[in-house]
C-alpha angles and dihedrals in degrees: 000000000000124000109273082043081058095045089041097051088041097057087053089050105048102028085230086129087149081075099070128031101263097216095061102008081245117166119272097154106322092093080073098056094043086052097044093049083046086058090044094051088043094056092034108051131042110237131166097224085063089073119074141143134226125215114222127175124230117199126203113299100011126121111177141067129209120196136175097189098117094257109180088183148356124226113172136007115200129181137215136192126176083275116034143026121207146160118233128207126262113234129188110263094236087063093049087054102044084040094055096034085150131096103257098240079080097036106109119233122234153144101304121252121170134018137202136200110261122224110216106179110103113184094179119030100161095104104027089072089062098053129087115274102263127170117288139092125243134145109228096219114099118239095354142100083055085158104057130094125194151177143229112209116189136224093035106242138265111215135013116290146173114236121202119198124192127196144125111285130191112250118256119293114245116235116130118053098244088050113117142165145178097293096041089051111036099030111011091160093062090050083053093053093048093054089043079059100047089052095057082048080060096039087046088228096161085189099047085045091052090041097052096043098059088047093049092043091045082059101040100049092071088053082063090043089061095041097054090044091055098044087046092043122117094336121172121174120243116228120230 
């Protein structure tokens, strides 16, 4: 189903037909709730198309990413040059730091090795634009960019590479009616539900809440059942 299948069906469903225009199913309010529902199953059920990577260039001398792509966590980087492929070490932001003190004018090249989660949320920027470059990644306008992740790689590198990352990201936001995503297309009726539940959040309905969250849990476990028989199945570990 695509989206305006999904508000349409919903407004049939739940009566809330003040949440859409009645004459086209169009969105005056319903596109929220779908959206909303699409974040709880996210959170709520394992899925493997929950899992993806992004693929990011690095050119000669840089050290940091940027992305925009709803991660909700990273779980591997790894980096590729036109000879090699490897994965490289996460390290807490506080060592990277304390490792690469250093501006990084003196601060030597190389292959990367390790990475660190950025934090890009500068509350005060004032001094820090009068202080030499160091390592460190931090957007300079203040309470914005709250959907970007990012990532500090040390030492910067040398050469141009491709940098994979791999983590759990949210699935695609809905907003045109054609839009769709995994759970619109393989279990819309699980992406319904969701949005039935996030109504009674809004109504404050405890018992509708409570209602719609076992239905929806008794559904999702065997999602998680499926995920954690494919990733056991048949495993056999490779030697180094």
């Amino acid at each position: 189903m695509n989206l305006l299948e999904v508000r349409t069906d919903l407004a049939k469903k739940s009566g809330r037909y003040d949440l859409v225009n009645p004459s086209d199913y169009s969105d005056n309010g319903m596109d929220f709730h779908i959206n909303a529902g699409q974040k709880y199953l996210d959170k709520l059920a394992e899925v493997p198309e929950a899992y993806a990577q992004i693929f990011e260039a690095l050119a000669s001398d840089e050290y940091s990413i940027t992305f925009q792509q709803q991660c909700r966590a990273i779980t591997s980087v790894f980096v590729n040059n036109d000879t090699s492929r490897y994965e490289i070490e996460r390290i807490d932001l506080k060592d990277l730091k304390n490792a690469y003190e250093s501006t990084i004018g003196n601060t030597d090249s190389g292959a990367p090795c390790f990475y660190a989660i950025a934090h890009l949320r500068a509350l005060e920027t004032t001094a820090q634009t009068t202080l030499g470059t160091f390592i460190n990644l931090t957007w300079l306008e203040t309470d914005t960019k709250y959907d970007y992740r990012g990532i500090i790689i040390v030492p910067p590198v040398d050469e141009a590479y491709t940098i994979e990352i791999s983590g759990k990201f949210l699935q695609k936001v809905l907003s045109a009616d054609l839009d769709t995503n995994y759970w619109a297309t393989e279990y819309p009726h699980l992406l319904i539900m969701a949005a039935l539940r996030s109504i009674e959040v809004f109504n404050r309905n405890t018992e509708g809440i409570k209602d719609w969250s076992m239905a929806i849990q008794s559904e999702t476990i065997m999602l998680d059942y499926d995920s954690a028989e494919e990733e056991s199945y048949n495993i056999d570990q490779m030697g180094g």
